[in-house]
Backbone as CSV, one residue per row, in Angstrom:
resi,resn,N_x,N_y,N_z,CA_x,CA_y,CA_z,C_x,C_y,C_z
1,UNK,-46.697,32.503,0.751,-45.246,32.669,0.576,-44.845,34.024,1.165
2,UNK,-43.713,33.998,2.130,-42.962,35.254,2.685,-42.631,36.438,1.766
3,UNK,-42.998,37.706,1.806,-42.674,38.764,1.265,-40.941,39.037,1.486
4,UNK,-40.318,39.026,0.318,-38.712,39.422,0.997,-38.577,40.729,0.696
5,UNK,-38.395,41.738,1.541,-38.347,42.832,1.086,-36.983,43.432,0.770
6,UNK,-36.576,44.073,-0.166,-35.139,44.136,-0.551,-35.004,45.994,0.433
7,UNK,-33.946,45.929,0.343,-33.522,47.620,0.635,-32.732,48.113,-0.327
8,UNK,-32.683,49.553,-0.579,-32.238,49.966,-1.355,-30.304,49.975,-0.499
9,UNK,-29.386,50.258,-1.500,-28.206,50.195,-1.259,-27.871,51.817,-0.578
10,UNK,-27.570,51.889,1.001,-26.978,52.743,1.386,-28.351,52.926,2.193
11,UNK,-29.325,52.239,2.202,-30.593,52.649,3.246,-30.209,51.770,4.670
12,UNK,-30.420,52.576,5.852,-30.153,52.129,7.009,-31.237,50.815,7.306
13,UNK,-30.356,50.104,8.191,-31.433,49.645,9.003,-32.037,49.778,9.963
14,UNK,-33.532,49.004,10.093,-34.247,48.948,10.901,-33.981,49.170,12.339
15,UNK,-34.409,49.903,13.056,-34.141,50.607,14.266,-33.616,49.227,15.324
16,UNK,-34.572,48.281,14.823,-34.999,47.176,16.037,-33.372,46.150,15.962
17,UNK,-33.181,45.934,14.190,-32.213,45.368,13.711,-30.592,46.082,14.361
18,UNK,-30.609,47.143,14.213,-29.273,47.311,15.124,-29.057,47.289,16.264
19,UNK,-27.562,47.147,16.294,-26.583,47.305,17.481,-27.414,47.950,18.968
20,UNK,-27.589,48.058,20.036,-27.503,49.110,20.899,-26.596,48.750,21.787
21,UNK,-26.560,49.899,22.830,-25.673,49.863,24.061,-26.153,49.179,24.986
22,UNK,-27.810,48.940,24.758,-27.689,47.933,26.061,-27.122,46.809,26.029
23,UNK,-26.921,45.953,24.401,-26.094,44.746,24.555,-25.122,44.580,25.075
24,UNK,-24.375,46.061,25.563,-22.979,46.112,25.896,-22.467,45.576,27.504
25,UNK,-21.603,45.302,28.064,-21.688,44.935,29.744,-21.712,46.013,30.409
26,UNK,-22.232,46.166,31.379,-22.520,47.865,31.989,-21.334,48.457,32.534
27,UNK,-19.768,47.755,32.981,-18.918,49.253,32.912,-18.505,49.298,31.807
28,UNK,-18.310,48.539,30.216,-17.868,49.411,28.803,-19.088,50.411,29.003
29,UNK,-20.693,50.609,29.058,-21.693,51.136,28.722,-21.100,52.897,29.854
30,UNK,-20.794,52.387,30.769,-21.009,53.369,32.222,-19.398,54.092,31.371
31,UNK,-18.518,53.526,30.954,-17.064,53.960,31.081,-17.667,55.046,29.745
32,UNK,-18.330,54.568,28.775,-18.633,55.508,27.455,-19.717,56.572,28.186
33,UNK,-19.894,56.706,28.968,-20.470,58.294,29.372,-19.485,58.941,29.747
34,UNK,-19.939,60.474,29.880,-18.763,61.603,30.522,-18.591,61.400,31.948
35,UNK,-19.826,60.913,32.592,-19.865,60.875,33.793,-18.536,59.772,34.092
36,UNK,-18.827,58.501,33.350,-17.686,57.191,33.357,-16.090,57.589,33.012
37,UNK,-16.131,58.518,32.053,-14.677,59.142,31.416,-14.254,59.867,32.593
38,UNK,-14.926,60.840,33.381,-14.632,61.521,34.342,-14.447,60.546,35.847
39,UNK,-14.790,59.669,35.955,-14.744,58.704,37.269,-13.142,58.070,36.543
40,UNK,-12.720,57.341,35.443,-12.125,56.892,35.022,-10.582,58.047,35.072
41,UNK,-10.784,59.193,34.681,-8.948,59.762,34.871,-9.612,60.044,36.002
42,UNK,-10.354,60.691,37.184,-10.077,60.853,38.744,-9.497,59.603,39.596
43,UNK,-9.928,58.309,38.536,-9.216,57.099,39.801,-8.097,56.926,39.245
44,UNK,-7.641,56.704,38.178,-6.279,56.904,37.608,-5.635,57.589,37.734
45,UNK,-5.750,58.892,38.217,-5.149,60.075,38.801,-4.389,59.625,39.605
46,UNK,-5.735,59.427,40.585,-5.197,58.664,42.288,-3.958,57.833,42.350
47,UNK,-4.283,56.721,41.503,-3.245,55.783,41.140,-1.794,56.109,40.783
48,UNK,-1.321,57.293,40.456,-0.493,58.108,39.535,-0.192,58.901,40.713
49,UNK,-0.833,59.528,41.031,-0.175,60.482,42.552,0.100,59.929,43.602
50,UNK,-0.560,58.657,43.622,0.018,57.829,44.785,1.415,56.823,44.388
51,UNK,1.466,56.584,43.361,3.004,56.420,42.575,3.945,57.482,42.638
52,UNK,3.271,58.695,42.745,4.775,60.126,42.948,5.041,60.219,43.504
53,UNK,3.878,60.507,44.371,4.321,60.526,45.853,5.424,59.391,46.684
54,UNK,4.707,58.027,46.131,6.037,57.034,47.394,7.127,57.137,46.471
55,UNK,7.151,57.156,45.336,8.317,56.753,44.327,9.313,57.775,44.530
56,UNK,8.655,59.280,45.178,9.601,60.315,45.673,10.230,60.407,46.588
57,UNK,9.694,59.823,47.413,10.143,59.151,49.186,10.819,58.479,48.688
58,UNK,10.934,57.417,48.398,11.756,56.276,48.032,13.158,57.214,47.535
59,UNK,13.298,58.141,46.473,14.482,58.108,46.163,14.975,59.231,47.597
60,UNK,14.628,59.953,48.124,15.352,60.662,48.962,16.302,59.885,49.452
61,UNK,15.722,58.683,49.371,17.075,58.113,50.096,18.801,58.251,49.617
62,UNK,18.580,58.713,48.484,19.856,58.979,48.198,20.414,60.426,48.979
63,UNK,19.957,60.701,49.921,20.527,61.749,51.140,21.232,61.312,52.003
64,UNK,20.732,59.785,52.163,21.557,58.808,52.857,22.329,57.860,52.677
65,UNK,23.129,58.158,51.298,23.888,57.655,50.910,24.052,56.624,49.645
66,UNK,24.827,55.684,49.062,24.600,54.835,47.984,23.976,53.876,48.510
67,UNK,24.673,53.376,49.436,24.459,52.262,50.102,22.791,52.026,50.742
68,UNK,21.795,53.257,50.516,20.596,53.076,51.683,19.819,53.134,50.059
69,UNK,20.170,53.675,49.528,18.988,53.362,47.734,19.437,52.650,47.293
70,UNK,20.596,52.011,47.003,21.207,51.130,46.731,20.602,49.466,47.073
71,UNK,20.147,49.850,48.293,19.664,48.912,49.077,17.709,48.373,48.693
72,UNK,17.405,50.076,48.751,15.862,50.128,48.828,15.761,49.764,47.152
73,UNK,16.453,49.828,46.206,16.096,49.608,44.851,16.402,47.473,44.796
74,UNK,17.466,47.161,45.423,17.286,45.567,45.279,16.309,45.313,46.071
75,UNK,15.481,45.910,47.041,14.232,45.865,47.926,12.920,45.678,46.682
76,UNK,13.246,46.240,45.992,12.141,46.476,44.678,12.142,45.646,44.206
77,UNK,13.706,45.216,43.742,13.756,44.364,42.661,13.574,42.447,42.986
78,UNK,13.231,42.706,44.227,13.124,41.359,45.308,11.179,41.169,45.925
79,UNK,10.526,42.096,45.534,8.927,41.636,45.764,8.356,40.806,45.813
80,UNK,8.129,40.187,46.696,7.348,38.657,46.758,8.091,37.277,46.284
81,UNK,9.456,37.896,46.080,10.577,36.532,45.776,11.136,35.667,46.931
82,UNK,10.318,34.185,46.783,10.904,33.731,45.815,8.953,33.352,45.214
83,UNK,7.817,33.803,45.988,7.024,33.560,45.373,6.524,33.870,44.054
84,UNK,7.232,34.205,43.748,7.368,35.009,42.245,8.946,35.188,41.672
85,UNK,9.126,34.872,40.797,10.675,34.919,40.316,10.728,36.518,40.647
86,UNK,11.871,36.960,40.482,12.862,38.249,41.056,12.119,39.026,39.542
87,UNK,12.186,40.457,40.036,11.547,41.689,39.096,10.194,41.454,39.071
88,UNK,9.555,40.001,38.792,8.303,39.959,38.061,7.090,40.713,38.627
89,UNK,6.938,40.991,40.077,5.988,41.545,40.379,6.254,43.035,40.341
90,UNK,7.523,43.862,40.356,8.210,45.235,40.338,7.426,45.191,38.353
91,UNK,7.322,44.303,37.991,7.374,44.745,36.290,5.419,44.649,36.470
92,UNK,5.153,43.471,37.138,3.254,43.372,37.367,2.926,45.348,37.763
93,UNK,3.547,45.914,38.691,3.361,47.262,39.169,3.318,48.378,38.092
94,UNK,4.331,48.309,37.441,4.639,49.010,36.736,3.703,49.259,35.163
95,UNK,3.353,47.807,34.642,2.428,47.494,33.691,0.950,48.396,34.333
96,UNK,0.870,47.872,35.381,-0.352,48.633,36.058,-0.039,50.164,35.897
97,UNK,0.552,50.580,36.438,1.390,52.627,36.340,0.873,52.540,34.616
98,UNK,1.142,51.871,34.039,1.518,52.142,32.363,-0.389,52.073,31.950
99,UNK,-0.667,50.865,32.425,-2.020,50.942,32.028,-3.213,52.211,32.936
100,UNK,-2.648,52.268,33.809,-3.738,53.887,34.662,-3.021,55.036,33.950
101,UNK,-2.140,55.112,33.544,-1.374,56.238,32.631,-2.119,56.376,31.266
102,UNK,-2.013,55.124,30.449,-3.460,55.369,28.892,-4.480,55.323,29.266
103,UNK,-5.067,54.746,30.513,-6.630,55.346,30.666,-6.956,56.582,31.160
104,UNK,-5.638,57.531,31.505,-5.730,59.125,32.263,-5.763,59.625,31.554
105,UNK,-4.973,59.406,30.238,-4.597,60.441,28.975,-5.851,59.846,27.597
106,UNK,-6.616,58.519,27.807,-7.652,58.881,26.796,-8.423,59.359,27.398
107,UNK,-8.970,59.223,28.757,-10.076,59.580,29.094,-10.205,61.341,29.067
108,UNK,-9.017,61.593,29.511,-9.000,63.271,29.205,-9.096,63.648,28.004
109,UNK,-8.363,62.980,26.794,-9.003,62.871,25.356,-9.989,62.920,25.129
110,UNK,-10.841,61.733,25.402,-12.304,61.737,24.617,-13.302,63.126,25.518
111,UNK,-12.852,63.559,26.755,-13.919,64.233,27.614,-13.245,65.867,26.851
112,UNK,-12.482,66.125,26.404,-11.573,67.238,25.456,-12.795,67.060,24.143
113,UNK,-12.139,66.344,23.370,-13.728,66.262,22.346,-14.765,66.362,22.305
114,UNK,-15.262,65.495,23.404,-16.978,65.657,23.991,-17.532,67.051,24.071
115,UNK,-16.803,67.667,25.016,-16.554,68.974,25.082,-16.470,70.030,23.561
116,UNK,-15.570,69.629,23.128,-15.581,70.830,21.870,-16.708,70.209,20.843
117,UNK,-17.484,69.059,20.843,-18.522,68.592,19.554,-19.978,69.417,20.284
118,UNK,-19.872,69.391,21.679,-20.648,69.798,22.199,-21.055,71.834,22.547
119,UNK,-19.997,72.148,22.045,-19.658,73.943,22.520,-18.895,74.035,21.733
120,UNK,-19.085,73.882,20.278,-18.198,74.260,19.258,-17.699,75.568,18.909
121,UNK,-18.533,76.421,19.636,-18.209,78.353,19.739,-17.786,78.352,20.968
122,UNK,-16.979,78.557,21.544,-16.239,78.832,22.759,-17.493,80.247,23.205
123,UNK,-17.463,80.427,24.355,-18.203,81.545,25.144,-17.410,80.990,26.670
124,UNK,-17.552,82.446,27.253,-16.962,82.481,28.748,-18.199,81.894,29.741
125,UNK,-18.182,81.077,30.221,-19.254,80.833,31.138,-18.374,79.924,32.093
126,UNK,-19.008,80.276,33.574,-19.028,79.123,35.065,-19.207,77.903,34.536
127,UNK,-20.250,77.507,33.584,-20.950,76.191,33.668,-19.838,75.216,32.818
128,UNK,-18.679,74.960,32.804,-18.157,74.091,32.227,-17.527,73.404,33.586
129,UNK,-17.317,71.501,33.130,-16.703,70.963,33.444,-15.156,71.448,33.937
130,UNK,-15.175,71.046,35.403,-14.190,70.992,35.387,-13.080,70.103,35.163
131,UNK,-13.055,69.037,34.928,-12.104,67.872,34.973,-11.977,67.807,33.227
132,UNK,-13.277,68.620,32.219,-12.745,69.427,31.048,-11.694,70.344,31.045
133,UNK,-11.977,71.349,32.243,-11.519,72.444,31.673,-9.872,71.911,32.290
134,UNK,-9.678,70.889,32.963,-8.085,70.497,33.525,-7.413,69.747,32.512
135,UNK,-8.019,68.973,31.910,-7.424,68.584,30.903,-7.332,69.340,29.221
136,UNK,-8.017,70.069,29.312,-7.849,70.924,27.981,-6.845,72.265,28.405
137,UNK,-6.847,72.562,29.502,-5.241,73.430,29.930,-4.151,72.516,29.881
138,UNK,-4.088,71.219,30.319,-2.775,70.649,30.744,-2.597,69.719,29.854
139,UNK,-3.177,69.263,29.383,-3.009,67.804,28.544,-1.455,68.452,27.334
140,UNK,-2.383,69.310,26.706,-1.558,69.618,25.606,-0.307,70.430,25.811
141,UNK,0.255,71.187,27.274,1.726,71.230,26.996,2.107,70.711,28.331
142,UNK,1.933,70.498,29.596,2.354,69.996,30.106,2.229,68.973,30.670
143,UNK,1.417,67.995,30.119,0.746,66.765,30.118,1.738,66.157,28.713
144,UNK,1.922,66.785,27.300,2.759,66.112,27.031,4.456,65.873,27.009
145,UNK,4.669,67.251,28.211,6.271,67.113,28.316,6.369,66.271,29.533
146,UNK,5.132,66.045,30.440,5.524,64.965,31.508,5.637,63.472,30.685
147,UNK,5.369,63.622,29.893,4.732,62.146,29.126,6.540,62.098,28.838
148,UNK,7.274,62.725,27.995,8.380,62.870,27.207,9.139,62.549,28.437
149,UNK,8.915,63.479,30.028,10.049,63.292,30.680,9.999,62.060,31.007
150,UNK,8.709,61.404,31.156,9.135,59.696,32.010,9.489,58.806,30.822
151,UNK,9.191,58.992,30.044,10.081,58.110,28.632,11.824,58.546,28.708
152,UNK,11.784,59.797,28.733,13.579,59.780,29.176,13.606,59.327,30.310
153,UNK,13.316,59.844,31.575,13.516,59.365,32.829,13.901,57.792,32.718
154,UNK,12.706,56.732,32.460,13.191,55.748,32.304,14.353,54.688,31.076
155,UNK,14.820,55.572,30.326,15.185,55.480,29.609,17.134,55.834,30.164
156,UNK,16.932,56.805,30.826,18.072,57.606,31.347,18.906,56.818,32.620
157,UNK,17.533,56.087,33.382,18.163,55.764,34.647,17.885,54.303,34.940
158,UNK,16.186,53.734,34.025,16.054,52.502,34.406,16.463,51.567,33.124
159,UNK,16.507,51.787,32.394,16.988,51.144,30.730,18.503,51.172,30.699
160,UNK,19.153,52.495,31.052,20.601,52.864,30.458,20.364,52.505,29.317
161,UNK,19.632,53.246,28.224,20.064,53.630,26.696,20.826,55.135,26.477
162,UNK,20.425,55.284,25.408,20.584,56.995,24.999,21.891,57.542,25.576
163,UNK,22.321,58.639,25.990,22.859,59.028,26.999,23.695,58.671,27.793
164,UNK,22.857,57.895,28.716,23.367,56.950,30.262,24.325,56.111,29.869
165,UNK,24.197,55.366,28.435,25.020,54.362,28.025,25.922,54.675,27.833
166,UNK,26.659,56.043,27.251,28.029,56.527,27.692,28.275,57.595,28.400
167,UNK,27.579,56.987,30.092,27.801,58.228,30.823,28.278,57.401,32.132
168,UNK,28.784,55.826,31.818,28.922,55.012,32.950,27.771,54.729,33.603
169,UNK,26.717,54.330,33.003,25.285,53.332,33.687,25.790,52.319,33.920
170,UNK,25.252,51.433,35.099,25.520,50.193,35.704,23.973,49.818,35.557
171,UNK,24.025,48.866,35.608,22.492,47.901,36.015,22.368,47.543,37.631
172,UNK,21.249,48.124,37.951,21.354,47.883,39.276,22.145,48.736,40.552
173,UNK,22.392,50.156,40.060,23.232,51.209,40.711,22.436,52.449,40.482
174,UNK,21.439,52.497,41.138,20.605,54.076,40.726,20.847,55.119,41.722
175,UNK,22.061,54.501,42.859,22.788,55.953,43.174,23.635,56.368,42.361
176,UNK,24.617,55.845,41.599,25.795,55.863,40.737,25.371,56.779,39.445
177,UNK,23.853,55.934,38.844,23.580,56.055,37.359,23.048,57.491,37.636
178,UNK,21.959,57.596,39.188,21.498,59.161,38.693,22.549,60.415,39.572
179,UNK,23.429,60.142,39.814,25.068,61.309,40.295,25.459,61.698,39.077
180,UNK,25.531,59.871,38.323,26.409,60.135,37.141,25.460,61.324,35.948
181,UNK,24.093,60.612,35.903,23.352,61.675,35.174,23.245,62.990,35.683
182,UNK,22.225,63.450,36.497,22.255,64.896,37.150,23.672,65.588,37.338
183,UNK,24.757,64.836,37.565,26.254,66.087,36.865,25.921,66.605,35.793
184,UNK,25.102,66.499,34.551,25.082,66.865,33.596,24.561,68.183,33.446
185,UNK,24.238,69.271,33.934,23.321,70.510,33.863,22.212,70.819,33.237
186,UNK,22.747,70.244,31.584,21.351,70.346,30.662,20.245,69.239,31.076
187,UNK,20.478,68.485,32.037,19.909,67.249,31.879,19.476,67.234,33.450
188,UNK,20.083,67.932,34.215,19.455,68.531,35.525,18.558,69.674,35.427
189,UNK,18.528,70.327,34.466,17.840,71.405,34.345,16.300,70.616,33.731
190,UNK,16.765,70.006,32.647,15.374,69.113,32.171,14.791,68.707,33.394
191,UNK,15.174,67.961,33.926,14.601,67.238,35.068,13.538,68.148,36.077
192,UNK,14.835,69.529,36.485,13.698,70.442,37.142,12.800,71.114,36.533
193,UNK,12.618,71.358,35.505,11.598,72.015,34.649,10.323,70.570,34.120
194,UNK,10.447,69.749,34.164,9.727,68.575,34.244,9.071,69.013,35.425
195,UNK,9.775,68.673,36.285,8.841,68.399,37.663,7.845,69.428,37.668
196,UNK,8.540,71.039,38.021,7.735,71.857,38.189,6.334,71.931,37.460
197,UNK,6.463,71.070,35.744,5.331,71.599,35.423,4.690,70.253,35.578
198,UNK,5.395,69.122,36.342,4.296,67.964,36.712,3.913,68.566,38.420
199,UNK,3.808,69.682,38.490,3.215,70.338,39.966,2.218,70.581,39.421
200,UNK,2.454,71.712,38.441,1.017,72.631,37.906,-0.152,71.540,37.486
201,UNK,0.414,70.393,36.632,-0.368,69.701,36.249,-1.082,68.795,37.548
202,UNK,-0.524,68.290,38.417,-1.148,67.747,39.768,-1.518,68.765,40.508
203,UNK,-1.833,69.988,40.161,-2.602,70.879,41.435,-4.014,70.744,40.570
204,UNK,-3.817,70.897,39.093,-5.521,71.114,38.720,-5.449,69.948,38.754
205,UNK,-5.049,68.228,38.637,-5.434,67.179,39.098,-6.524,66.682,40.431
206,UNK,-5.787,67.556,41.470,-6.112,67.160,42.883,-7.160,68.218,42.718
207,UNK,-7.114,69.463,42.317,-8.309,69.920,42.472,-9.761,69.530,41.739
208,UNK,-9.325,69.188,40.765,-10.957,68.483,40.202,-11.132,67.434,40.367
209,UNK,-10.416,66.123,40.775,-10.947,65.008,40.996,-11.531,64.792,41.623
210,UNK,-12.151,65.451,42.766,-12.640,65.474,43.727,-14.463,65.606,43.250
211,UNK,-14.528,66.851,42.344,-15.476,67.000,41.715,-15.554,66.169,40.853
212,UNK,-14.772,65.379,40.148,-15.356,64.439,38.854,-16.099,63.333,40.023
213,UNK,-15.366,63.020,41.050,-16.016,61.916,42.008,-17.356,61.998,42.670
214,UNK,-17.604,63.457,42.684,-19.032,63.690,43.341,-18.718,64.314,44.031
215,UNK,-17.704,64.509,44.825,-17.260,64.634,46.222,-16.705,66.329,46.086
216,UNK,-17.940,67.084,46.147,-18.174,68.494,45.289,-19.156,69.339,46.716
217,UNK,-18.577,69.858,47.268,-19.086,70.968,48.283,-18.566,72.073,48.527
218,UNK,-19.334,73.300,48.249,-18.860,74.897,49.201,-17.805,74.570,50.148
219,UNK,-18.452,73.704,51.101,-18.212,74.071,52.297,-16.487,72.884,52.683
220,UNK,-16.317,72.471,51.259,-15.267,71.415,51.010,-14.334,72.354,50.700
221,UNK,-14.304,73.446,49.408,-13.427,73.970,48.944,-12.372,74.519,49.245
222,UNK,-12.216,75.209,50.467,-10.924,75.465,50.827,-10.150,74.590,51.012
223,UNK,-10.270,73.498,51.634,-9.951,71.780,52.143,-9.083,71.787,51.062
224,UNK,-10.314,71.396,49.953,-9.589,71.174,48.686,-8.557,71.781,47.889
225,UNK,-8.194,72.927,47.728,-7.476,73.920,47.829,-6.727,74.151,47.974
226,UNK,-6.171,73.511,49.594,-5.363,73.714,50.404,-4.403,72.263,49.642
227,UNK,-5.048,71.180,49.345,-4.652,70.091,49.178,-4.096,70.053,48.382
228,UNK,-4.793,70.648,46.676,-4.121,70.425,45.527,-2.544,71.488,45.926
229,UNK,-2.789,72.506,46.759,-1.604,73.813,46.355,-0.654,72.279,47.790
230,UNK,-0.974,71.688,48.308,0.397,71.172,49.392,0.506,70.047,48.230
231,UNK,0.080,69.577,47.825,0.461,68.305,46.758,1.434,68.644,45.604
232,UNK,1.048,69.485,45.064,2.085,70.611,44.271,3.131,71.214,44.962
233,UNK,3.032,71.775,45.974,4.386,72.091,46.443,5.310,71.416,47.039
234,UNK,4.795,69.859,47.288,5.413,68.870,47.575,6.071,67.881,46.363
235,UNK,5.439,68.096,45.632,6.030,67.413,44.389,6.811,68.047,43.827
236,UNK,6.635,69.424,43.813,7.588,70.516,43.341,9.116,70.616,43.748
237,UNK,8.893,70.555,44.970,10.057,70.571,46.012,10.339,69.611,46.132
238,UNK,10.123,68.519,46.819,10.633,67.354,46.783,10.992,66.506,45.516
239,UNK,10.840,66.586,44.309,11.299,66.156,43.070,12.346,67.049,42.311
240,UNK,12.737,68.261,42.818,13.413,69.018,42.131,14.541,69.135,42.925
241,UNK,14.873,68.746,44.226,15.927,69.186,45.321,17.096,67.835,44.604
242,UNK,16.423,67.047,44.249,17.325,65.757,44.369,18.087,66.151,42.658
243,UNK,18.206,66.674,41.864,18.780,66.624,40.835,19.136,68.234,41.288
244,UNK,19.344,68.858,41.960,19.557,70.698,42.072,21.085,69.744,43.140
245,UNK,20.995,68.544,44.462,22.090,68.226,44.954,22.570,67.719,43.851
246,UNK,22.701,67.093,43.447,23.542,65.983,42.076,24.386,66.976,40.822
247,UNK,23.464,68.012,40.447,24.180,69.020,39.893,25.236,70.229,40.506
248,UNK,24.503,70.258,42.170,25.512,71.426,42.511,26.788,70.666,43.103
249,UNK,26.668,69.260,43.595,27.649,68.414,44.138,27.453,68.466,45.704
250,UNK,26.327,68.953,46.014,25.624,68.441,47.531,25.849,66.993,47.618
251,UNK,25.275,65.782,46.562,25.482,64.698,46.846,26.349,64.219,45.128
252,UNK,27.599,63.212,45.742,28.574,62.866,44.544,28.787,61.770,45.029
């Protein structure tokens, strides 16, 4: 007859009897390393700067009038229609932006923790992560006022709630809705103080992703350098000119 052996209450089990990670599929297994957390916000990054970047182009067009954004926004709102009903693939894009956006901001989370369970006494040393040390500068103030500005942003210009709703928002007029907004000063001023510090935050972006990717050389660094400070001063400038015309009455 089989021996049943009892355990006492609160005694672990058997090494063999639990869980491991190899049961797991290998990118959850690869994504739960630092190495995976760090590959994970550098490609989401990408994804996110390559959204600022065209999404910034795109509005200049309001230099050229109502009628030319006016135009390029029912261009949006027309993607692959009629193979797809009207908006649905502009909303497929956007879900995507939303989902590389919570995997940028946990992954900088959990690699923030990792970090402090691991170096619980702070000391000055070279040897830290960098794509740590970018998100433990930026996450917490200007990582969460970019977060705040695109919840107003879209809220202000693509929703018409809050605000916009008695400031004469139209549906479907985002030369009109953002004249009508940026007249506002306090609300042009938000806007440029947003941007600027979504520069600072995309210069240490562009500069460490490069290193979370591997893609880590001496003889790279100035390159790199050069890249994060023109990416920043392009986002800087080019996101801040368009609400500085709207407020001074360059464009009405």
């Amino acid at each position: 007859m089989a021996q049943v052996v009892q355990r006492r209450p609160g005694a672990q089990e058997p090494e063999s009897q639990r869980p491991t990670r190899r049961n797991l599929p290998w990118p959850i297994r690869f994504l739960d390393t630092t190495v995976g957390m760090k590959w994970a916000m550098a490609l989401s990054g990408v994804m996110l700067i390559g959204f600022i970047v065209f999404h910034m182009i795109g509005n200049w067009k309001m230099f050229l009038g109502a009628e030319a954004i006016n135009h390029y926004g029912e261009f949006l709102r027309e993607l692959l229609y009629p193979i797809l009903p009207r908006t649905v693939f502009l909303w497929i894009m956007r879900l995507g932006l939303i989902g590389a956006f919570l995997v940028h901001i946990l992954a900088a989370y959990r690699l923030v923790v990792i970090n402090k369970r691991a170096r619980p006494v702070h000391y000055e040393s070279k040897r830290q992560f960098v794509a740590v040390n970018y998100a433990n500068r930026t996450m917490a103030v200007s990582g969460t006022i970019v977060l705040f500005y695109l919840l107003f942003h879209l809220a202000d210009l693509t929703w018409g709630v809050g605000g916009a709703a008695g400031n004469g928002w139209q549906r479907g007029m985002p030369y009109e809705n953002f004249v009508a907004s940026m007249s506002r000063p306090p609300v042009a001023i938000f806007y440029i103080v947003a941007n600027l510090l979504l520069a600072v935050h995309l210069y240490h972006g562009a500069w460490s992703m490069f290193q979370s990717l591997g893609l880590n050389s001496p003889k790279y660094n100035v390159a790199r350098r050069y890249f994060a400070i023109g990416l920043a001063v392009l986002i800087g400038v080019g996101n801040t000119i368009m609400p500085l015309a709207a407020m001074t009455g360059i464009v009405s």
